[in-house]
C-alpha positions as CSV (number, residue, x, y, z in Angstrom):
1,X,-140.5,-60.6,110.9
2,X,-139.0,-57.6,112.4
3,X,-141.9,-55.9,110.9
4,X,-144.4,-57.6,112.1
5,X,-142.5,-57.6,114.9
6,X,-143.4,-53.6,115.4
7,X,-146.6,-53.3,114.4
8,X,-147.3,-55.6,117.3
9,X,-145.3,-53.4,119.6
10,X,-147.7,-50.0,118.9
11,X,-150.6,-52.0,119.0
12,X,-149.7,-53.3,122.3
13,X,-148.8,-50.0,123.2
14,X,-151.9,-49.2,124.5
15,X,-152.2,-52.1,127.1
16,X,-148.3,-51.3,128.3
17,X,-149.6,-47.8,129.1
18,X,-152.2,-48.8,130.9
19,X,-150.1,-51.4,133.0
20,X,-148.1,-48.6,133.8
21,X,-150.9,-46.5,134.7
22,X,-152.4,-49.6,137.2
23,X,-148.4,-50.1,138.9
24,X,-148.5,-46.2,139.3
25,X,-151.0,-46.7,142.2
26,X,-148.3,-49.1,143.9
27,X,-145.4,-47.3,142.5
28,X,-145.6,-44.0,141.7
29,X,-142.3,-44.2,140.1
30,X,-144.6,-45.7,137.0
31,X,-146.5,-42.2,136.9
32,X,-143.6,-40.0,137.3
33,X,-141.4,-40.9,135.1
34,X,-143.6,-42.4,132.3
35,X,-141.8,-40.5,129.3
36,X,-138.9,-42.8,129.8
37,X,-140.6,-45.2,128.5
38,X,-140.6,-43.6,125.1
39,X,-137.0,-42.4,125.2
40,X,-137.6,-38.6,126.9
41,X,-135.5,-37.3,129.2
42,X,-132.8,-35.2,130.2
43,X,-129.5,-35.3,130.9
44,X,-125.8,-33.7,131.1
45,X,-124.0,-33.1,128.2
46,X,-120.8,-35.4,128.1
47,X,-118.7,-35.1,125.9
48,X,-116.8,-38.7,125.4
49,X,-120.5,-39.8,125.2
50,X,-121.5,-43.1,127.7
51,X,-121.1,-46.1,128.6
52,X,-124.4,-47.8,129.0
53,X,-125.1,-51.2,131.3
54,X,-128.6,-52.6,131.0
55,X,-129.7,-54.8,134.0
56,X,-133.5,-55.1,134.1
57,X,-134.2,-55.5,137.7
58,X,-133.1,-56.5,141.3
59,X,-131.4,-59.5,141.0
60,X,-129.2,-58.0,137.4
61,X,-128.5,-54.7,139.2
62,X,-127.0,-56.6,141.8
63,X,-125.2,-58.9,139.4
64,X,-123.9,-56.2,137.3
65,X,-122.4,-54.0,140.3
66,X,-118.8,-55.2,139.8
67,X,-118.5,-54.8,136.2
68,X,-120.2,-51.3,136.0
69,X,-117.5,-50.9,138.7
70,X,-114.9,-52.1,136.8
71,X,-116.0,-50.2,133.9
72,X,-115.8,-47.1,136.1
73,X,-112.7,-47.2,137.4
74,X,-111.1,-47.9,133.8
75,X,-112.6,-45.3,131.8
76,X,-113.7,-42.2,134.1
77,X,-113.8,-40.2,130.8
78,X,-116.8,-41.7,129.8
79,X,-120.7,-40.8,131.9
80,X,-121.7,-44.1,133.2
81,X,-126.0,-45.0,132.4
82,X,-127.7,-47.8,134.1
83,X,-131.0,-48.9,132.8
84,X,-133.9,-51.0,134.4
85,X,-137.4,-52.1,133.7
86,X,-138.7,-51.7,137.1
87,X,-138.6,-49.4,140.3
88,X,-137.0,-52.0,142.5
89,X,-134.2,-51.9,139.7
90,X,-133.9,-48.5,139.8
91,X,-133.8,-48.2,143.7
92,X,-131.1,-50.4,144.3
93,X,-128.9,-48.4,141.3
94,X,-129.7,-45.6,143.5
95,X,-128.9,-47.4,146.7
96,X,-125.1,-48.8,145.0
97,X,-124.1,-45.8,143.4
98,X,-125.9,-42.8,144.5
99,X,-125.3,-40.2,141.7
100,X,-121.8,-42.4,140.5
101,X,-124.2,-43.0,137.5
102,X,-127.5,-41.7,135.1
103,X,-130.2,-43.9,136.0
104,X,-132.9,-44.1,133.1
105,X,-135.9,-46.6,132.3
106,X,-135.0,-49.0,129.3
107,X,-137.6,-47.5,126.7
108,X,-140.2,-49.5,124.7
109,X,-138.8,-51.3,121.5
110,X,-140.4,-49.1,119.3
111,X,-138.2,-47.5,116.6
112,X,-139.1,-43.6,117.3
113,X,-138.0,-44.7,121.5
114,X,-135.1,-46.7,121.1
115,X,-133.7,-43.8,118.4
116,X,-134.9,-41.2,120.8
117,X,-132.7,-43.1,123.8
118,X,-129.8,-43.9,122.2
119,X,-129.5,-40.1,120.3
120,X,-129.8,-38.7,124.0
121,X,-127.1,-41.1,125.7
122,X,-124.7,-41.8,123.2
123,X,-123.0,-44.5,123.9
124,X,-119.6,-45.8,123.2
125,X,-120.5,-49.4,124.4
126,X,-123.5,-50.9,125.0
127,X,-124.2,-53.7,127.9
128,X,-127.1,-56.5,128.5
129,X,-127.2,-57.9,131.6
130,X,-128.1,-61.6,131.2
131,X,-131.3,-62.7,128.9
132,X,-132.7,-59.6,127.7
133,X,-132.8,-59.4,123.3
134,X,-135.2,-56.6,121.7
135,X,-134.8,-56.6,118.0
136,X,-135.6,-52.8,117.5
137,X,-132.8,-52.6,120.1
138,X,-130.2,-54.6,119.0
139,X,-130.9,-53.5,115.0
140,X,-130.5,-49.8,116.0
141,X,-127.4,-50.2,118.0
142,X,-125.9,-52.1,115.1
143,X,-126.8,-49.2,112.9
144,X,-125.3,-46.9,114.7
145,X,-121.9,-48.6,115.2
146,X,-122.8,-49.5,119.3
147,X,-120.6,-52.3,120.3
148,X,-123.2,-54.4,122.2
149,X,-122.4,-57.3,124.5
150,X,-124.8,-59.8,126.1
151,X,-122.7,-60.4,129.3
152,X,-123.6,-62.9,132.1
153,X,-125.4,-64.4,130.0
154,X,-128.0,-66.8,130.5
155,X,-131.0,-68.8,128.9
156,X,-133.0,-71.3,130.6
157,X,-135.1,-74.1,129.1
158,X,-138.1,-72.5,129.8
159,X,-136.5,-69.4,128.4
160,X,-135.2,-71.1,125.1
161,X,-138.6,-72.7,124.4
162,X,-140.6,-69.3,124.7
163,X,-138.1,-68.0,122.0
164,X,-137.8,-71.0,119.8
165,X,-141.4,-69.6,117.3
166,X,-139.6,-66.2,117.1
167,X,-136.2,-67.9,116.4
168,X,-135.9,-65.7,113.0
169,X,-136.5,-62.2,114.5
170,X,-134.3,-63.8,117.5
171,X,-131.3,-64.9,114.9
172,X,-131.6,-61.4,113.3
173,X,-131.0,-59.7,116.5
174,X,-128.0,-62.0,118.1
175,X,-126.4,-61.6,114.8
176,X,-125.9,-58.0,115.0
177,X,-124.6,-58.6,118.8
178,X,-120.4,-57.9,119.2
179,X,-120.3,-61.1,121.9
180,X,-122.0,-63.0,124.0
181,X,-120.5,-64.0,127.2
182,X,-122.2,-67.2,128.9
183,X,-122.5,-68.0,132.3
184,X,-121.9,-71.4,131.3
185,X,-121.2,-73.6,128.6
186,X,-125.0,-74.9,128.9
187,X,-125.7,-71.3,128.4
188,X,-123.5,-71.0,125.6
189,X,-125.1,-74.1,123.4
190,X,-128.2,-72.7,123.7
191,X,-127.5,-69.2,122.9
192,X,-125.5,-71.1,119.2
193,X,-129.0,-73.0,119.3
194,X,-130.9,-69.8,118.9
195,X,-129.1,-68.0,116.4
196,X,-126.2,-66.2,117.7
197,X,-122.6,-66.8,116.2
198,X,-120.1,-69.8,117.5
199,X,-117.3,-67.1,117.1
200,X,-119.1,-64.7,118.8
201,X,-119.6,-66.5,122.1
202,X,-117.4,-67.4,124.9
203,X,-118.2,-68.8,128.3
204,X,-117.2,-66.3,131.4
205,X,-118.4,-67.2,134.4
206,X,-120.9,-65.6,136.6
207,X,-120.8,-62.3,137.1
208,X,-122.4,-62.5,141.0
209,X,-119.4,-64.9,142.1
210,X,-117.5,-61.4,141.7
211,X,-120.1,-59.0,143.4
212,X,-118.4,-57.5,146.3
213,X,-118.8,-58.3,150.3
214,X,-119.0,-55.8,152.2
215,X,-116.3,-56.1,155.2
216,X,-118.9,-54.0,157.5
217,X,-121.1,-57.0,157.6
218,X,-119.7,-59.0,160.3
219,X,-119.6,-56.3,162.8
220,X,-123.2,-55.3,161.6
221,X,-125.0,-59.0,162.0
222,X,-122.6,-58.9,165.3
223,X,-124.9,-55.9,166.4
224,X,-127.9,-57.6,165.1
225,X,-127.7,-60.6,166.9
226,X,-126.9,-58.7,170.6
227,X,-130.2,-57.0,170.0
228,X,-131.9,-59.8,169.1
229,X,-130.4,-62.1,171.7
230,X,-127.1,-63.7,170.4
231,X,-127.6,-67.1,171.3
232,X,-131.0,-67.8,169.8
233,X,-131.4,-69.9,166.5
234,X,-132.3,-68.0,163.5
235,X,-133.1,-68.3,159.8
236,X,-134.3,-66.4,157.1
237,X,-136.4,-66.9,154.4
238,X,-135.5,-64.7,151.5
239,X,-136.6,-64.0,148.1
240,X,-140.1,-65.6,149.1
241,X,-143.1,-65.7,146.4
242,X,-146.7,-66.3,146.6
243,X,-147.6,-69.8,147.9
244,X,-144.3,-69.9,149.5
245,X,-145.0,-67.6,153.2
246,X,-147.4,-69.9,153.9
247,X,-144.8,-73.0,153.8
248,X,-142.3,-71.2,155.6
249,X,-144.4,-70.2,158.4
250,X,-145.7,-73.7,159.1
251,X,-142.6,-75.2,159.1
252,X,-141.1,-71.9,161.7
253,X,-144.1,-73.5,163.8
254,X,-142.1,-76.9,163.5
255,X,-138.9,-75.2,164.6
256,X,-140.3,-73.3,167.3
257,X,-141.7,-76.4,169.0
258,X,-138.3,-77.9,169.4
259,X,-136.6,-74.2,170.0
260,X,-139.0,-71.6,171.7
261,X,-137.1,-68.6,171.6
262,X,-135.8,-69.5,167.8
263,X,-136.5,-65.7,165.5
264,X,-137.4,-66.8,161.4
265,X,-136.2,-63.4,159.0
266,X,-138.9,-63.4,156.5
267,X,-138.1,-61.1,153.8
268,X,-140.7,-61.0,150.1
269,X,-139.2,-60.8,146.9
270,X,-141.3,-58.0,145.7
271,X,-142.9,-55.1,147.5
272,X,-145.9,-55.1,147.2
273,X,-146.2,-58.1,149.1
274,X,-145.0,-56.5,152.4
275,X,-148.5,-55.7,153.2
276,X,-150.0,-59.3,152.2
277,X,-147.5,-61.2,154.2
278,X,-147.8,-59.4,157.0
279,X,-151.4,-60.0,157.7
280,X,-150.7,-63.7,156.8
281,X,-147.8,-63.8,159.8
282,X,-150.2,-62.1,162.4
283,X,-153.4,-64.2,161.3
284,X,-150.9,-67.1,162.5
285,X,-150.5,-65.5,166.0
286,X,-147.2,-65.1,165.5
287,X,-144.9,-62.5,168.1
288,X,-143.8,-60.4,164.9
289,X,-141.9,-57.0,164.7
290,X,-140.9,-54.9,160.7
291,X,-138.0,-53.8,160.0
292,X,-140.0,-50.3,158.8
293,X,-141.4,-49.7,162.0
294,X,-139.4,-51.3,164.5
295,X,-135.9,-51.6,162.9
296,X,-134.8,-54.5,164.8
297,X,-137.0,-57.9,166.7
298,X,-137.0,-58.4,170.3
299,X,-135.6,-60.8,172.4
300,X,-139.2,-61.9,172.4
301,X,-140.0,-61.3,168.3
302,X,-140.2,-64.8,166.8
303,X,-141.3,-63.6,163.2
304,X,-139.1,-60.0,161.8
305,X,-140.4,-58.6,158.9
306,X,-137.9,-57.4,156.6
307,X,-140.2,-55.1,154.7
308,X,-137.0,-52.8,153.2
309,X,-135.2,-52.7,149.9
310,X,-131.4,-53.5,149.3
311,X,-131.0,-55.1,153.5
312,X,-130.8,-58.6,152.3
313,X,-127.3,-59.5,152.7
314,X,-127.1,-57.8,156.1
315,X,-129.2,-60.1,157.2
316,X,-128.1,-63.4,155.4
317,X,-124.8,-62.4,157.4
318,X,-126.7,-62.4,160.8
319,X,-128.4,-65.8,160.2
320,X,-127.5,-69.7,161.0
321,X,-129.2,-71.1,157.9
322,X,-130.6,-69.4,154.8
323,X,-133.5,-70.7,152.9
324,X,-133.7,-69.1,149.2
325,X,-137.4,-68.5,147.9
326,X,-138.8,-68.6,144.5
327,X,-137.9,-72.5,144.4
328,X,-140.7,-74.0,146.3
329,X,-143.0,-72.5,143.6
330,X,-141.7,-72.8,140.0
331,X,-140.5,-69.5,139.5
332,X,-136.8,-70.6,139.1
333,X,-135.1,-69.7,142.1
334,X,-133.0,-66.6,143.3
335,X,-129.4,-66.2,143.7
336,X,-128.1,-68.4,146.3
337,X,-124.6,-67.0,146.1
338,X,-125.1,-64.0,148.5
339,X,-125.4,-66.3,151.6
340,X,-122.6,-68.8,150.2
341,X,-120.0,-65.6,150.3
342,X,-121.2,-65.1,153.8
343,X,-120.5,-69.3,154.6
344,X,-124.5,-69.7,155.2
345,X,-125.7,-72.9,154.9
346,X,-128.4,-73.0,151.9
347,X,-131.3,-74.4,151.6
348,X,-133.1,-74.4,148.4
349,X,-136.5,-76.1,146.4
350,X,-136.6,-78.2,143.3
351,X,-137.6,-75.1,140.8
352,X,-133.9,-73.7,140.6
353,X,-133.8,-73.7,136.9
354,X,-132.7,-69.7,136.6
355,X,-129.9,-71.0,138.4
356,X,-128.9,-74.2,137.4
357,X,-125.4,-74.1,137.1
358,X,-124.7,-72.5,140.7
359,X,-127.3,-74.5,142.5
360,X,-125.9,-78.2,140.9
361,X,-122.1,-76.8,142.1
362,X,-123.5,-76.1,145.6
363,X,-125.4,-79.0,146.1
364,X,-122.6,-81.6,144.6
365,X,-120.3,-79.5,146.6
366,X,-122.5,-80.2,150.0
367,X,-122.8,-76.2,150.0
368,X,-127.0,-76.8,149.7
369,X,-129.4,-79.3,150.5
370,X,-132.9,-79.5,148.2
371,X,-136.3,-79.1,150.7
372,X,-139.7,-79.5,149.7
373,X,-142.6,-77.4,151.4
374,X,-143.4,-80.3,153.5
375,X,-139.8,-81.0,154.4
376,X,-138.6,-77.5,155.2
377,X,-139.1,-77.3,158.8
378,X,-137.4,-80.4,159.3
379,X,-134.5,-79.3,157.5
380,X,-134.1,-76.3,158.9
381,X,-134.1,-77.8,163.0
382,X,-131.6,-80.7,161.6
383,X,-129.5,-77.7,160.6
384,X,-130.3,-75.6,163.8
385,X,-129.7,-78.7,165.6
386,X,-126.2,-79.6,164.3
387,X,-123.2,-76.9,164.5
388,X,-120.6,-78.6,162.5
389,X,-122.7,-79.7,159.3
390,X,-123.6,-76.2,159.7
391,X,-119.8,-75.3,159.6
392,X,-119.0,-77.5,156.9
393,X,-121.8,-76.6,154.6
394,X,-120.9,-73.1,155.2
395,X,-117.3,-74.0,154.0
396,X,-118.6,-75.8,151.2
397,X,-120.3,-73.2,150.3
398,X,-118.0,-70.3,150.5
399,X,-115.1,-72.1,148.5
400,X,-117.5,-72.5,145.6
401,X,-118.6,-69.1,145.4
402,X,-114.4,-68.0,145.5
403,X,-113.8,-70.9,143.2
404,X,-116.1,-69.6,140.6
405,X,-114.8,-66.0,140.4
406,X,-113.1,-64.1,137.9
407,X,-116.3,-63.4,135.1
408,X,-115.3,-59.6,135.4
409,X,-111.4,-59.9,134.6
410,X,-112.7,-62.2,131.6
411,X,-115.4,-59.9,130.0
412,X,-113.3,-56.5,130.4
413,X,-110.6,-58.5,128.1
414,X,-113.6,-58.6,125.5
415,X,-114.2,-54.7,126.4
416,X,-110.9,-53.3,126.1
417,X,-110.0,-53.9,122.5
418,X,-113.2,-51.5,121.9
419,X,-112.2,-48.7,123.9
420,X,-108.9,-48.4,124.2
């Protein structure tokens, strides 16, 4: 199957090549550094070889920051590489550690690429960030006496079922994998149910309920909300998707017949959107300032634009209530444990299922309530409306997201043993 497997790969070649080509126009990234794809490109010689973390976009960049910072402060000997699959990936490695770390696309999984990639970087360990399993990959690395780890693992039902007619090629390749460390034991069963090894798994936690907050982010949303005007209601609607803008502006109009002067943080997912929802906020009428060409809203702004990369938390920190897109839609939902480190009440819609564990803890917790596009706006004034239940969901939500940590202690116990 693994052959089969390949030929498909080349002849789909041609049709990832021109993808790339069409992102280039958005991205130029795509055209620039198009080689990568195929496993060329240059780097330092290092000696000890790498360590190599694999995280293919945003939302794993972000979830892998505290382990690649664990595994940098433990073994400084070794050049630290961080892959992605997209731009916004590789941005926000860019943004977290500067030059800290190599930054390289993830190549194709053809044979001639991955061989290419791994001769070039050498590493001593290799590390995939949540649900990410490319036979080529995984059957090279395993040749070549790579330690691999699937860590923060996760697998969704929608997931799982796209797997189950390649379950073969997928048994092959989680066979040849040194451990898989689940998010959670749901996580685990179905990882057994697809092929990979009881002995070989282990539930860990969540990776994000370790990613670090920043202590500079009161004093920054302080500053925020002066400019803006301190005592006005906000929110913020992050991580929004198509379908979803136009949801959260109509229910803003809700709010701001019961609160004039109340300022809705609207910041896209992905983007290329900026441009889309923009024109969507202004065909509403709405008083609207961006964060790329005004930097901060007006006491009179009562839509801000946050069309930047890597500002979210900033300003979940300077909100009252945080609504978390991609749920309204069924996309699966985004990670709702930045605002519940920063005590943000959460609201969230019924498509959560890249998240299932965290968002059933928060809402059994009272840390979250579940809105529907029609019921939004009213959620959001209740919460506006009402201080304390803003408090104490903010409460709720913190002490799960403290509860929960410890994922990075647990998988560096599975690390050590190979590199000490």
């Amino acid at each position: 199957m693994r052959l089969l497997y390949t030929l498909a790969m080349f002849i789909a070649t041609p049709l990832l090549m021109l993808r790339l080509w069409a992102r280039g126009f958005r991205y130029g990234d795509y055209h620039l550094r198009w080689r990568e794809r195929f496993g060329w490109f240059d780097i330092p010689e290092c000696a000890t070889g790498t360590l190599w973390v694999h995280a293919v976009s945003l939302g794993e960049v972000n979830a892998a920051e505290p382990l690649v910072r664990a595994l940098m402060d433990r073994y400084p000997q070794y050049r630290m590489v961080v892959t992605t699959v997209t731009p916004t990936g590789s941005e926000r490695v860019r943004q977290l550690f500067d030059d800290q770390v190599l930054h390289v696309y993830l190549p194709y999984d053809l044979p001639f690429s991955v061989a290419r990639f791994l001769a070039h970087i050498r590493p001593a360990l290799a590390v995939i960030v949540e649900t990410e399993i490319w036979p080529n990959l995984y059957a090279a690395c395993q040749r070549r006496g790579i330690p691999l780890l699937i860590v923060n693992a996760r697998l969704s039902r929608r997931s799982l079922r796209g797997y189950l007619p390649l379950r073969p090629l997928a048994r092959k390749a989680l066979q040849s994998v040194y451990h898989v460390a689940a998010q959670s034991f749901t996580d685990a069963a179905r990882y057994r149910l697809l092929g990979a090894r009881s002995s070989h798994i282990s539930v860990a936690g969540n990776l994000k309920f370790d990613m670090p907050v920043p202590a500079s982010l009161g004093p920054g949303a302080q500053v925020m909300r002066e400019a803006w005007g301190s005592r006005r209601p906000v929110w913020i609607a992050a991580s929004t998707h198509e379908g979803e803008d136009w949801l959260v502006l109509q229910a803003h109009l809700q709010v701001l017949r019961r609160f004039p002067d109340a300022l809705l943080l609207v910041v896209p997912r992905h983007p290329e959107r900026f441009r889309v929802v923009e024109q969507t906020v202004r065909s509403l009428g709405f008083r609207m300032a961006m964060r790329s060409a005004e930097r901060l809203p007006e006491i009179s702004t009562q839509c801000f634009l946050v069309d930047a990369m890597g500002e979210l938390m900033q300003f979940y920190a300077a909100c009252d209530v945080a609504f978390v897109g991609g749920s309204l839609e069924p996309i699966g939902g985004h990670n709702l444990l930045e605002p519940a480190s920063l005590c943000k009440p959460i609201l969230v819609g019924p498509h959560t299922f890249n998240f299932e564990g965290i968002t059933r803890a928060l809402l059994r917790e009272g840390g979250a309530d579940t809105v529907s596009g029609d019921n939004l706006g009213r959620h959001v004034l209740e919460l506006l409306e009402d201080k304390p239940r803003r408090i104490c969901m903010g409460t709720a939500a913190r002490q799960v997201f403290e509860r929960e940590s410890g994922a990075v202690a647990r998988i560096m116990q599975r690390i050590e043993p190979l590199l000490d």
